[in-house]
MINUKE-829718 format. One record per residue (C-alpha): residue in one letter; x, y, z. Coordinates in steps of 0.05 Angstrom, whole numbers, plus 5000, padded with zeros to 4 digits. Layout:
N
+-----+------+------+------+
: res :   c1 :   c2 :   c3 :
+-----+------+------+------+
:   a :    X :    Y :    Z :
...
+-----+------+------+------+
//
This chain:
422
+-----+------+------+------+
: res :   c1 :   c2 :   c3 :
+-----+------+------+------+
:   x : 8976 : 7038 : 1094 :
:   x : 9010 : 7094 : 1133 :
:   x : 8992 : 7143 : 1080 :
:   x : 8930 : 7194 : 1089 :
:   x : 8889 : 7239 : 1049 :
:   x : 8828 : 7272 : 1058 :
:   x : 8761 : 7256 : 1020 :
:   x : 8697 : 7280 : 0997 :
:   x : 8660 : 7215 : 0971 :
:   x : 8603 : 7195 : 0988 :
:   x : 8582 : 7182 : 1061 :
:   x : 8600 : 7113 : 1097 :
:   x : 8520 : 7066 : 1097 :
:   x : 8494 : 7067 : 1173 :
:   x : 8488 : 6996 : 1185 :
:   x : 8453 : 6962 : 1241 :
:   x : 8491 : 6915 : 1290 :
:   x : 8434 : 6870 : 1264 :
:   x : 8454 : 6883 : 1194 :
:   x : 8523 : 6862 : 1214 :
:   x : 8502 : 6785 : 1228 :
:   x : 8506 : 6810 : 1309 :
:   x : 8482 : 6755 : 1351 :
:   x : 8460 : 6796 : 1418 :
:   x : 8458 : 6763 : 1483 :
:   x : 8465 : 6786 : 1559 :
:   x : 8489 : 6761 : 1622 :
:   x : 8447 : 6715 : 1669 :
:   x : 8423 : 6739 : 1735 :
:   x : 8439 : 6699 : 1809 :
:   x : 8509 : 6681 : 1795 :
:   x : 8523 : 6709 : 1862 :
:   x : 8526 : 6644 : 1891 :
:   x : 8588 : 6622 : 1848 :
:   x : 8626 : 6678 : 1868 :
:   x : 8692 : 6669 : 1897 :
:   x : 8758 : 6683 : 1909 :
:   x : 8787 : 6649 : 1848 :
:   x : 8764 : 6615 : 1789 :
:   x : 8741 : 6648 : 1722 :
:   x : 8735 : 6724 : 1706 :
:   x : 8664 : 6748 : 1718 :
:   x : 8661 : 6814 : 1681 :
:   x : 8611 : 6870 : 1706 :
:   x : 8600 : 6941 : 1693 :
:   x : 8648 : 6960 : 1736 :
:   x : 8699 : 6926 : 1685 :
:   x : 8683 : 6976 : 1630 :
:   x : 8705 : 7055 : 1620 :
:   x : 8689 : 7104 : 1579 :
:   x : 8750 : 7129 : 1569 :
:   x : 8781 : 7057 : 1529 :
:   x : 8750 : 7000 : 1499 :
:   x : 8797 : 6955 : 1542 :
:   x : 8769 : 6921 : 1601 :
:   x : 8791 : 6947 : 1665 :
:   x : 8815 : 6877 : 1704 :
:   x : 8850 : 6914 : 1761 :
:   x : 8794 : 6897 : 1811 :
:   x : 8774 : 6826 : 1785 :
:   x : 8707 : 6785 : 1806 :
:   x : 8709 : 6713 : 1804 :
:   x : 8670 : 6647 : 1796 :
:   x : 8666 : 6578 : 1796 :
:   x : 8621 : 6547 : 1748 :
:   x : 8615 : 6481 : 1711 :
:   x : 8637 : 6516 : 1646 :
:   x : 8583 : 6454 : 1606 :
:   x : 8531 : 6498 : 1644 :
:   x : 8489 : 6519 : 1596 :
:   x : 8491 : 6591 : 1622 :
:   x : 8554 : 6594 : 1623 :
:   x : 8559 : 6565 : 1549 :
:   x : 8517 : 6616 : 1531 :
:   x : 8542 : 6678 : 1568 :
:   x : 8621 : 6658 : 1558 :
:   x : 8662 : 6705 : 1524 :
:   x : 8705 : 6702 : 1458 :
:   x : 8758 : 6744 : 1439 :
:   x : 8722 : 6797 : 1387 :
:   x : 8656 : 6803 : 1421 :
:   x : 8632 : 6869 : 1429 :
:   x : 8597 : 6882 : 1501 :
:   x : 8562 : 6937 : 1519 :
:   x : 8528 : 6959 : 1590 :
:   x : 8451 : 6967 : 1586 :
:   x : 8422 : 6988 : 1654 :
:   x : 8431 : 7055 : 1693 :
:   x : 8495 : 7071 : 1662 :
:   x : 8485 : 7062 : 1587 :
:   x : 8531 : 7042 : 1536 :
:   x : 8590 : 7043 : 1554 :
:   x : 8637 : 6992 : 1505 :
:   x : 8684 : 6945 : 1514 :
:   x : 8728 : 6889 : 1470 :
:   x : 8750 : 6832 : 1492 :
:   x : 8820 : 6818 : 1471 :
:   x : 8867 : 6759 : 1468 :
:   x : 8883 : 6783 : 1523 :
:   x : 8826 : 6767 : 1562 :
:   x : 8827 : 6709 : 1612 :
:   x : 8778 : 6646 : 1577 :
:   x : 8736 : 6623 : 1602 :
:   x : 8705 : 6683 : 1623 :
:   x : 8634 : 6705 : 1634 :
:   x : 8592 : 6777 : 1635 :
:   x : 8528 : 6795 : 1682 :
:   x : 8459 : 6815 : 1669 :
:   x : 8477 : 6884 : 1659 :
:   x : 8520 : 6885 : 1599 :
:   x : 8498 : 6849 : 1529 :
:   x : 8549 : 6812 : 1488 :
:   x : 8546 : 6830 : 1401 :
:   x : 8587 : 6768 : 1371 :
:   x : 8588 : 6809 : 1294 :
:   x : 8601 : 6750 : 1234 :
:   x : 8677 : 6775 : 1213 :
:   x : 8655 : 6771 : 1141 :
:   x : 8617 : 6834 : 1148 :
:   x : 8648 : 6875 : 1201 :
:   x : 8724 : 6877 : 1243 :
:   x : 8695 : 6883 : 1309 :
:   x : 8751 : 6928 : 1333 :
:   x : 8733 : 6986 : 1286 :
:   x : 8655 : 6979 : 1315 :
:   x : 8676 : 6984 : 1386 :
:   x : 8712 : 7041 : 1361 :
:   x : 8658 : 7068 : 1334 :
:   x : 8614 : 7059 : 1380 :
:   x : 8661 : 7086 : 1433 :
:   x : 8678 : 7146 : 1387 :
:   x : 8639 : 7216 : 1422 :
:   x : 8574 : 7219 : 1367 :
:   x : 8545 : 7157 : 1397 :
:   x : 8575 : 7168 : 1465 :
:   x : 8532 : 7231 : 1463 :
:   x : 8471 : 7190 : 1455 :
:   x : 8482 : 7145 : 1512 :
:   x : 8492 : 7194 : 1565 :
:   x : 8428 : 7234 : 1541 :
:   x : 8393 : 7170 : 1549 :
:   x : 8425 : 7157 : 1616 :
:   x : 8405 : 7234 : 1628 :
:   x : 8329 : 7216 : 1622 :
:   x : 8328 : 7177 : 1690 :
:   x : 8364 : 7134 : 1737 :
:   x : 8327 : 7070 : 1719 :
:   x : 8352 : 7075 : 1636 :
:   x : 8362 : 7017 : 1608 :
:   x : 8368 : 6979 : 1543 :
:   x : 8332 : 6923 : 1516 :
:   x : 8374 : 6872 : 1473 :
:   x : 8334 : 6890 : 1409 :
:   x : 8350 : 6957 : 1413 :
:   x : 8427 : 6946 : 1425 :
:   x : 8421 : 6897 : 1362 :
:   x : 8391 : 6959 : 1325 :
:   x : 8453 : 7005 : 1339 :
:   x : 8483 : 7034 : 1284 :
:   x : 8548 : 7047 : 1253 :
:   x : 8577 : 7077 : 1197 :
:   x : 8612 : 7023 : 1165 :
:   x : 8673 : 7030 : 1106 :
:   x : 8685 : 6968 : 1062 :
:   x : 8717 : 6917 : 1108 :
:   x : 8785 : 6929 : 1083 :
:   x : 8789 : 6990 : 1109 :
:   x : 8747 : 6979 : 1173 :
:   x : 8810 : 6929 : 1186 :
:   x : 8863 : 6989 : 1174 :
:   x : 8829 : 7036 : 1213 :
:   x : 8829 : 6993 : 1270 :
:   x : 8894 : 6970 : 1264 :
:   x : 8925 : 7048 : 1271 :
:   x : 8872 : 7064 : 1328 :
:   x : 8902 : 6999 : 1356 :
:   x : 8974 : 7017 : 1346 :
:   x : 8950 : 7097 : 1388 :
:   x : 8925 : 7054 : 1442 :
:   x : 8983 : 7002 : 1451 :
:   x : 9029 : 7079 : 1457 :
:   x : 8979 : 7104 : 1510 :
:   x : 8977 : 7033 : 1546 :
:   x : 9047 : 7037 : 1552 :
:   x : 9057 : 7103 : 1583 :
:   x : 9001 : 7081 : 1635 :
:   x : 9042 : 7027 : 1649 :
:   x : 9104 : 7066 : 1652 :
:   x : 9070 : 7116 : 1693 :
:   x : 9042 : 7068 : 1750 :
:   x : 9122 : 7030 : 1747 :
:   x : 9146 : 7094 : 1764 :
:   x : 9093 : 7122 : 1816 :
:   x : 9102 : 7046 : 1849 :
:   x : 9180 : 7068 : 1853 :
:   x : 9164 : 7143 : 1884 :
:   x : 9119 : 7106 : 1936 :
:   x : 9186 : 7056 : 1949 :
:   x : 9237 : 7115 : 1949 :
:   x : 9182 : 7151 : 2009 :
:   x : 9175 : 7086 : 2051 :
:   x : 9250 : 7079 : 2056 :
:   x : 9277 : 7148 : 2056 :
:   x : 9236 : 7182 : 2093 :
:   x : 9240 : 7129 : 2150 :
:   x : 9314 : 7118 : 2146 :
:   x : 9308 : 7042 : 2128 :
:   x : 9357 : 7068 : 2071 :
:   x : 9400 : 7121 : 2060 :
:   x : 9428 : 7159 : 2010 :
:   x : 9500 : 7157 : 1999 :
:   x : 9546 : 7202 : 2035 :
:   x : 9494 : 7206 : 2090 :
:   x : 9495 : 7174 : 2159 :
:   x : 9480 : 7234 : 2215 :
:   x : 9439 : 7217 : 2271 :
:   x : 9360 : 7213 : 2270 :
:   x : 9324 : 7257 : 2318 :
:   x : 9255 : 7267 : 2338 :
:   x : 9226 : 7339 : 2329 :
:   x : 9159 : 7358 : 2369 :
:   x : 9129 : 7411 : 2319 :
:   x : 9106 : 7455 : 2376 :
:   x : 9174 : 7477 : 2394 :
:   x : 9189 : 7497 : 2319 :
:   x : 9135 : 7530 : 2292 :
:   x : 9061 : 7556 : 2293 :
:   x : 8998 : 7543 : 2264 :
:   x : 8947 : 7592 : 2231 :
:   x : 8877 : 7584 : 2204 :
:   x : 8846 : 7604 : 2130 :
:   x : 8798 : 7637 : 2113 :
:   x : 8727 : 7654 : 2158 :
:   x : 8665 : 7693 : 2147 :
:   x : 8665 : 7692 : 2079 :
:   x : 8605 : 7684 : 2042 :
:   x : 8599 : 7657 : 1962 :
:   x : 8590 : 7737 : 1940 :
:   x : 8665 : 7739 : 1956 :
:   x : 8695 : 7684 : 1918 :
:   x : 8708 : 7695 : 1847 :
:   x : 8729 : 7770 : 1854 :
:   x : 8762 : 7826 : 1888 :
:   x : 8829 : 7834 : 1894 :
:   x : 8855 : 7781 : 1937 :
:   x : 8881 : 7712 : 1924 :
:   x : 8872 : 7643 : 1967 :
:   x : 8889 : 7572 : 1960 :
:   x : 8835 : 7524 : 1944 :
:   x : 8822 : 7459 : 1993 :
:   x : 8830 : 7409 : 1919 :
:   x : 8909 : 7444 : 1920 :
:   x : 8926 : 7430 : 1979 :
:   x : 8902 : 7358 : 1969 :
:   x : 8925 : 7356 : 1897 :
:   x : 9008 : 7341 : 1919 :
:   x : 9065 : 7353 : 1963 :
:   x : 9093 : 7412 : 1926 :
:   x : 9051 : 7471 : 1911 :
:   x : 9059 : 7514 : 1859 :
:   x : 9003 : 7558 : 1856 :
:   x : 8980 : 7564 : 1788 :
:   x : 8909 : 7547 : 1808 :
:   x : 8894 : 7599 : 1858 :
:   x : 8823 : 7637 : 1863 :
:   x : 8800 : 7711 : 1884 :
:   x : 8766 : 7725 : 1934 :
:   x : 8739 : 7796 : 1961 :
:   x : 8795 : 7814 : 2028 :
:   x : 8745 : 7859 : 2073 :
:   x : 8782 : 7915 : 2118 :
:   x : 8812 : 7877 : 2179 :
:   x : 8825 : 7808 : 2138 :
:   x : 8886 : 7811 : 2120 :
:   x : 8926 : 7771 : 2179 :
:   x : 8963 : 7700 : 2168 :
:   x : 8983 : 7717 : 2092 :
:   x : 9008 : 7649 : 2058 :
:   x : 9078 : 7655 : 2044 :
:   x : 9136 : 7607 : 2024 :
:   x : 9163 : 7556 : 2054 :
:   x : 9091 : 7540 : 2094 :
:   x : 9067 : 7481 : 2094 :
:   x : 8986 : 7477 : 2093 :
:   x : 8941 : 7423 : 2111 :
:   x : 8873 : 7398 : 2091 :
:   x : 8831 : 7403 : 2169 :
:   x : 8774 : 7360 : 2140 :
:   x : 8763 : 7301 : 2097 :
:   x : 8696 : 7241 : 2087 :
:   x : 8756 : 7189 : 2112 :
:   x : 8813 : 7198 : 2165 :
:   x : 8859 : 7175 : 2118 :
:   x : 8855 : 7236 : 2073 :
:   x : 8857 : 7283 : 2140 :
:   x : 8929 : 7331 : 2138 :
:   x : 8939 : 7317 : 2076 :
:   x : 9013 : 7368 : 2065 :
:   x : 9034 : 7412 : 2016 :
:   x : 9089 : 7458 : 2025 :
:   x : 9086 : 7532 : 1988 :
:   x : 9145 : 7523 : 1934 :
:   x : 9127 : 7591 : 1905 :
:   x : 9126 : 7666 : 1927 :
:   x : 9049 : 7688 : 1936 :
:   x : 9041 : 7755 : 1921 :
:   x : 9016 : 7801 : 1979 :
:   x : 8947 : 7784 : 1994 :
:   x : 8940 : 7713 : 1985 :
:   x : 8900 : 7668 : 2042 :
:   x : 8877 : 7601 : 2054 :
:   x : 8812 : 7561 : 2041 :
:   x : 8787 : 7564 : 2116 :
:   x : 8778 : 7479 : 2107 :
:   x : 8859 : 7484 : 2108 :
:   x : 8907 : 7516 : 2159 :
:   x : 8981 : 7531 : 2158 :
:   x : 9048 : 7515 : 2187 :
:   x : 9104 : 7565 : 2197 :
:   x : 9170 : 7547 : 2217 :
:   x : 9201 : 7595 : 2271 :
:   x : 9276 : 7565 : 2253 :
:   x : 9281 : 7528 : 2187 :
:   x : 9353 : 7505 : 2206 :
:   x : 9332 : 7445 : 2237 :
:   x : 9265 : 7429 : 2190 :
:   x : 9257 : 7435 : 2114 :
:   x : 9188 : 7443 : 2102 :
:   x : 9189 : 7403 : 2041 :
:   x : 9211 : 7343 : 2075 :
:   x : 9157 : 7355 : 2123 :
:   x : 9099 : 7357 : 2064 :
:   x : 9129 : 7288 : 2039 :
:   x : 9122 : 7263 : 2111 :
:   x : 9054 : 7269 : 2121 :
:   x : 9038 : 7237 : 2045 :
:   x : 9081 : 7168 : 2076 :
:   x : 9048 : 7113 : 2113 :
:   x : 9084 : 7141 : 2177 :
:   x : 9057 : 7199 : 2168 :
:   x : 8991 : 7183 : 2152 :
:   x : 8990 : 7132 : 2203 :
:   x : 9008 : 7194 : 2262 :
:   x : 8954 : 7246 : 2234 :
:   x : 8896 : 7187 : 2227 :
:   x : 8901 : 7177 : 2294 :
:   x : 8886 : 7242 : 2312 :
:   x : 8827 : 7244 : 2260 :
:   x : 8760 : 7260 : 2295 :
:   x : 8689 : 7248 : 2263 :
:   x : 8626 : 7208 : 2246 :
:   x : 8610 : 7227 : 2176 :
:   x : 8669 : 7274 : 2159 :
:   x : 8735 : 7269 : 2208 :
:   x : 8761 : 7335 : 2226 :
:   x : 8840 : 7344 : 2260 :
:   x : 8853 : 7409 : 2299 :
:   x : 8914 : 7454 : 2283 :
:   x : 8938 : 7452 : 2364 :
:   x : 8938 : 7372 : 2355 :
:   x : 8992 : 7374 : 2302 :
:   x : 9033 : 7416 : 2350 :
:   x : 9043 : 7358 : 2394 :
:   x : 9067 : 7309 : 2339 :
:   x : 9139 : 7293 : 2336 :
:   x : 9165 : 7260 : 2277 :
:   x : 9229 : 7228 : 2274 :
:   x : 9276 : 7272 : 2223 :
:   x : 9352 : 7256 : 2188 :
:   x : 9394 : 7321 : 2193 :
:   x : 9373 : 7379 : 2153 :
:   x : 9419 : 7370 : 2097 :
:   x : 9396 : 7301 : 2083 :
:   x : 9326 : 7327 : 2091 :
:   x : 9340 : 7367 : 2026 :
:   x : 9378 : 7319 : 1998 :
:   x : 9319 : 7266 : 2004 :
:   x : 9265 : 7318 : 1971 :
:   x : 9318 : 7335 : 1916 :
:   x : 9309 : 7259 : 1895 :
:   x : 9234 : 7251 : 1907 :
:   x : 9225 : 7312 : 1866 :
:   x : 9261 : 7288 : 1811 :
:   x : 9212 : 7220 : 1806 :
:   x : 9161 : 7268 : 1806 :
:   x : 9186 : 7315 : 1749 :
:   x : 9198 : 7251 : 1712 :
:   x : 9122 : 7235 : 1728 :
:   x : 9094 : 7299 : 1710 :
:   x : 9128 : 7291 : 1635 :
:   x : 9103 : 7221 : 1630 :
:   x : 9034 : 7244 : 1648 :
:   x : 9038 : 7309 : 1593 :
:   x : 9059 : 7255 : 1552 :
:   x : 9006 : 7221 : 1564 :
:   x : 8952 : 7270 : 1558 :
:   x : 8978 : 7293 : 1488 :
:   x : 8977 : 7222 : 1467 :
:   x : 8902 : 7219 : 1485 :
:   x : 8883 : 7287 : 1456 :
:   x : 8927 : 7258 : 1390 :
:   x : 8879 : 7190 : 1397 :
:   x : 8813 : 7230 : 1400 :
:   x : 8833 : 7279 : 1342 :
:   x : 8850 : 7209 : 1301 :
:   x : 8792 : 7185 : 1317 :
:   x : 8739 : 7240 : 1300 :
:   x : 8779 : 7238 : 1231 :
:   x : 8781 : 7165 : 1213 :
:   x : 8709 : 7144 : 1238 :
:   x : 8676 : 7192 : 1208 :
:   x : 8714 : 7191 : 1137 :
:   x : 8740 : 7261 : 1139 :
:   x : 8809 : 7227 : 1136 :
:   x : 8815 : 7165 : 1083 :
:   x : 8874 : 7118 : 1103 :
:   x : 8904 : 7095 : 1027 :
:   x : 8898 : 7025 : 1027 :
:   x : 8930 : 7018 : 0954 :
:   x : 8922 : 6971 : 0910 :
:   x : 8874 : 6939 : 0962 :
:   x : 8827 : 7008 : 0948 :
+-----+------+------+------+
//
């Protein structure tokens, strides 16, 4: 069944769900009261993504409900249903797997197709349903207003194209086998992001060391080692997007500890601008963010700007005077740890959007190993990130490879050869 070949038959019928023996229900309002903090899942839109037709169970709602309720009889999920969100945001599909706690129940805003298996393998209809053609559809619907919605007759009246049922069944099952690969490397990837954020809280606050290492902590008060600078000013949106200069965008900056600069914009340098050039080894901070969390953000310039590059004016820099003492890449992974957050926070000012001034970071003074094991420390945090950033190009090409499969096998333009079974 591994075997492909392209066709030119005749196009797949377009089936209702109704058509399909779909029995279409929805959720029942004012189960607020039965929420708690443990019990049965309680899926709402929030569950569902556009992106997979798994449900999303990483932030989990709760009830407790006499499961004989008739409500809950009638709104409590099976594995195989199809469900499907019908207000504001539109039609965005979900499955629910074996995997799925039971009992479990949906809200008002998502309707639940239970298809009869003798006409249709649920799994390739979510599928298809999910699949961009009818995606398309339920975003220009969602377009038209922010009170769309759908009725429950007109999500029994959505349509598919639907192959014999044999073939329905192998379809999904290869689509499945893509998604179990791509589920995997998001697991992988969050193991090993959990790991980076282990090796930061206990390297970069000497709770462990690495071997070979054992020189004396000192504090540092950034003041007496370097100087800030500002970004950009006075710029206007006529000068972004051309001229001859080059500065570093405020999303950058934010983006990750290292910077590389392969994102960088243009911008129009006017005679007299061209003071407090980014160069490497800075490390630049975001001045501004909606939460004091996200204030000083670091990243430190790991490349070699050419002559003429600046700074978003929401960001300022950090020069080291004597980079014997400091490596600025130790100091970017600093302020990205819970110390380091914890120290520029405090400092964060604002009612709407918290602001931290450039002189305030000069009096900060964080507690640093010796230089060496500085560099030794972003050596190994930089290789869980390289190891990351594969995982995460693996990832994406595994997605692109899902999306191309899918376009091919949903709409028939690729025939899977069943066999004997054909």
């Amino acid at each position: 069944m591994t075997e492909t070949n392209t066709a030119s038959g005749p196009v797949w019928p377009e089936k209702s769900l109704a058509q399909l023996g779909a029995r279409v229900t929805s959720g029942s309002r004012g189960w607020a009261k039965y929420y708690s903090d443990y019990g049965d899942l309680f899926v709402r839109i929030t569950n569902l993504r556009r992106t997979s037709t798994r449900l999303d169970l990483s932030s989990p709602r709760y009830v407790q409900v006499d499961p004989d309720d008739a409500e809950a009889r009638r709104t409590r999920l099976r594995p195989g249903d199809i469900l499907v969100s019908i207000t504001a945001d539109i039609g965005i599909i979900g499955l629910v797997h074996k995997t799925v706690p039971d009992p479990a129940y949906i809200n008002q805003h998502i309707a639940r197709v239970r298809l009869d298996p003798k006409l249709a393998d649920s799994r390739y209809i979510s599928y298809f349903l999910a699949s961009w053609a009818p995606q398309q559809r339920f975003v220009g619907a969602t377009d038209q207003g922010a009170k769309a919605g759908m009725n429950l007759t007109a999500v029994a009246n959505l349509t598919a194209a639907v192959p014999p049922l044999a073939e329905q069944v192998a379809i999904a099952d290869v689509l499945d086998a893509a998604v179990a690969q791509i589920e995997a490397l998001e697991r992988l990837i969050a193991k090993k992001l959990d790991i980076k954020q282990g090796l930061m809280q206990e390297l970069l606050t000497g709770r462990s060391r690495l071997p070979g290492y054992s020189g004396e902590w000192r504090e540092v008060r950034l003041g007496d080692v370097g100087n800030t600078y500002g970004g950009l000013t006075g710029k206007d949106k006529n000068d972004f997007g051309r001229g001859d200069g080059l500065y570093v965008t405020f999303t950058e900056v934010m983006a990750g500890p290292r910077l590389v600069g392969n994102r960088l914009e243009r911008v129009r340098i006017r005679p007299g601008e061209r003071q407090n050039q980014v160069q490497k080894g800075d490390v630049l901070f975001n001045g501004s963010s909606e939460t004091p969390e996200e204030v000083a953000l670091a990243s430190v310039v790991d490349f070699r700007p050419k002559p003429g590059t600046f700074l978003n004016s929401f960001c300022f820099g950090y020069r080291l005077e004597n980079r014997q003492g400091i490596d600025p890449g130790y100091l970017a992974y600093f302020f990205r740890s819970a110390q380091g957050r914890m120290m520029v926070s405090a400092l964060a000012q604002g009612a709407t959007r918290y602001n931290i001034a450039k002189t305030k970071l000069m009096h900060l003074s964080p507690l640093l190993p010796p230089v060496d094991e500085q560099q030794a420390i972003v050596a190994v945090l930089r290789d869980a990130e390289d190891e990351i950033g594969a995982l995460q190009r693996s990832l994406t090409s595994a997605r692109d490879i899902t999306t191309g499969m899918m376009q091919q096998l949903l709409t028939g333009r690729t025939r899977l050869h069943l066999g004997a079974a054909s």
